[in-house]
LOFINU-288323 format. One line per 2 residues: number of its first residue (from 1); for each residue x, y, z of C-alpha. Coordinates in steps of 0.05 Angstrom, whole numbers, plus 5000, padded with zeros to 4 digits. Each point is the difference from the previous one (the first is absolute). Layout:
N
NUM) X Y Z ~ ...;
This chain:
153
1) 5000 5000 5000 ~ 5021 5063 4975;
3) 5027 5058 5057 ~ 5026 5065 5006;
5) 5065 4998 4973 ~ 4963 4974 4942;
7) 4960 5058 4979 ~ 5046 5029 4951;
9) 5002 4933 4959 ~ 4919 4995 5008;
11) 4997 5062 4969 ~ 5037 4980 4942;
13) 4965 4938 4996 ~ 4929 5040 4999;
15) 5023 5038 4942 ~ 5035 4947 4964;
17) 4926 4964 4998 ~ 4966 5077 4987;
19) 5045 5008 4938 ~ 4983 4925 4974;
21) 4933 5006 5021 ~ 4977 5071 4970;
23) 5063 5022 4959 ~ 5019 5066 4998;
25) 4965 5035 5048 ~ 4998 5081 4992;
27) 5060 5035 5041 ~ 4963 5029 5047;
29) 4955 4944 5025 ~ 5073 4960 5007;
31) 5030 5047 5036 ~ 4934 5006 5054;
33) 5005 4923 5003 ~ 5072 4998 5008;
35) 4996 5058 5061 ~ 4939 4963 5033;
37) 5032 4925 5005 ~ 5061 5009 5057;
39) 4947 5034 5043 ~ 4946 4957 4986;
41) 5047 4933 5015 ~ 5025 5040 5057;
43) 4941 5012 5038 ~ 4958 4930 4980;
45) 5052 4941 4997 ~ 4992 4951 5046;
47) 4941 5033 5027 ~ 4939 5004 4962;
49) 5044 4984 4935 ~ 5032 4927 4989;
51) 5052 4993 4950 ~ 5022 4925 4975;
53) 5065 5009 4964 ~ 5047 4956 4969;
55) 5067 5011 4991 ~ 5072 4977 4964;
57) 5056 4965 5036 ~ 5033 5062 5000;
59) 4942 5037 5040 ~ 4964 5042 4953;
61) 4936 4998 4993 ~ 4968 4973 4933;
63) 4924 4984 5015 ~ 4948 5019 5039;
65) 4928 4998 5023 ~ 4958 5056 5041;
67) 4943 4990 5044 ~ 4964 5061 5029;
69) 4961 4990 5057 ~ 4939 5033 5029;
71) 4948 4992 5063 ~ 4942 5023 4981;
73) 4931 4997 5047 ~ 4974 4924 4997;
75) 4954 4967 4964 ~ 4977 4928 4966;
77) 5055 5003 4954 ~ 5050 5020 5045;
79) 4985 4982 5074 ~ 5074 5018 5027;
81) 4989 5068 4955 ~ 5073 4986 4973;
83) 5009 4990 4928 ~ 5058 5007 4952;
85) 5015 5020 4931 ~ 5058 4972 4960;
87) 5032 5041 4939 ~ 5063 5010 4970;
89) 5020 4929 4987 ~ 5068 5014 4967;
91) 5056 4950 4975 ~ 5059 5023 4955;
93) 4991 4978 4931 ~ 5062 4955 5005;
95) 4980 4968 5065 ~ 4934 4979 4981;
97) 4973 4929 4993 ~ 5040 4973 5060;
99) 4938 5006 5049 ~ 5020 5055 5038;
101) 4929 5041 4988 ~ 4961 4939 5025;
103) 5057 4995 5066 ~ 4993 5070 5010;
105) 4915 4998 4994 ~ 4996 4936 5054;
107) 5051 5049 5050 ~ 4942 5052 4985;
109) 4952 4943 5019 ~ 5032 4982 5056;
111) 5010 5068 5029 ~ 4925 5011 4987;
113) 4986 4937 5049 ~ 5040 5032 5046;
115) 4970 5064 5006 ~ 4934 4970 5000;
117) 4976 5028 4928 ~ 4928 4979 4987;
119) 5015 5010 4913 ~ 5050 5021 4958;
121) 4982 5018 4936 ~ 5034 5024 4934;
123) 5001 5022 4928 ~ 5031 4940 4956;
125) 5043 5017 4929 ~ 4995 4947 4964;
127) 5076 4985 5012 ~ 4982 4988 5084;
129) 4928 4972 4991 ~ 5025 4931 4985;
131) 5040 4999 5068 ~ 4952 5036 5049;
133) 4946 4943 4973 ~ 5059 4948 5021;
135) 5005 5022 5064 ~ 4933 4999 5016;
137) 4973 5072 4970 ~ 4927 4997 4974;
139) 4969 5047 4951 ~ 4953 5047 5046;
141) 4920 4990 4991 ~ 4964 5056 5029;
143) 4930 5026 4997 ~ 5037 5065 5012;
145) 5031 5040 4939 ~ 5067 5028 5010;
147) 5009 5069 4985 ~ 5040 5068 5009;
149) 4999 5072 5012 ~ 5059 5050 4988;
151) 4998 5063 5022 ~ 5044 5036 4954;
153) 4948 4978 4945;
């Protein structure tokens, strides 16, 4: 599990999958990202912010897996009121197919137990879907529609 003397290479390891992920992104919206991450990491790892990472022999980091976790009041679907949100699943290009992702996603799971999530959820590429579904992910049924606000808009 990732820590604090790890933040710098988290960073780079959020942009790295940012840059394959959406491409060029516009300078300005990189450099906001880039000046939010340390602080973010900062202030949430360990805490309410669980980072599975892999690394190389020699130490540095090359993979990793974020789960974001919230209490929220209780109800049916969440008794404890504890849930958790996985994103960023990120493997180096020339590090992938060795199994690290699905390692990396049963460390999430197992921190999740831990902390006594009632869910974790998240949004599947097609790239990860095939390995969540492996390790015991299931496609979410809901009578509910998801949906989204932004302010700016």
């Amino acid at each position: 599990m990732a820590e604090q003397q790890d933040i710098p290479a988290l960073c780079r390891l959020r942009l790295a999958y940012f840059d394959e992920e959406f491409g060029d992104l516009p300078a300005e919206q990189l450099a906001a990202i880039s000046a939010q991450l340390p602080d973010y990491f900062a202030a949430h790892l360990g805490a309410d912010c669980v980072v599975a990472a892999a690394e190389t022999p020699e130490g540095a980091l090359i993979a990793n897996a974020i789960l974001i976790i919230e209490e929220k009041p209780a109800n049916p679907f969440f008794p404890n009121g504890r849930t958790g949100y996985v994103l960023g699943v990120f493997t180096e290009p020339e590090y992938r197919g060795r199994g690290i992702a699905t390692r990396m996603m049963q460390m999430i799971q197992t921190a999740a137990k831990d902390r006594r999530l009632d869910q974790v959820t998240l949004s599947a590429s097609d790239m990860g879907r095939r390995i969540y579904e492996k390790i015991g992910f299931r496609v979410k049924q809901s009578k509910f529609t998801e949906m989204e606000w932004r302010p700016a808009e």
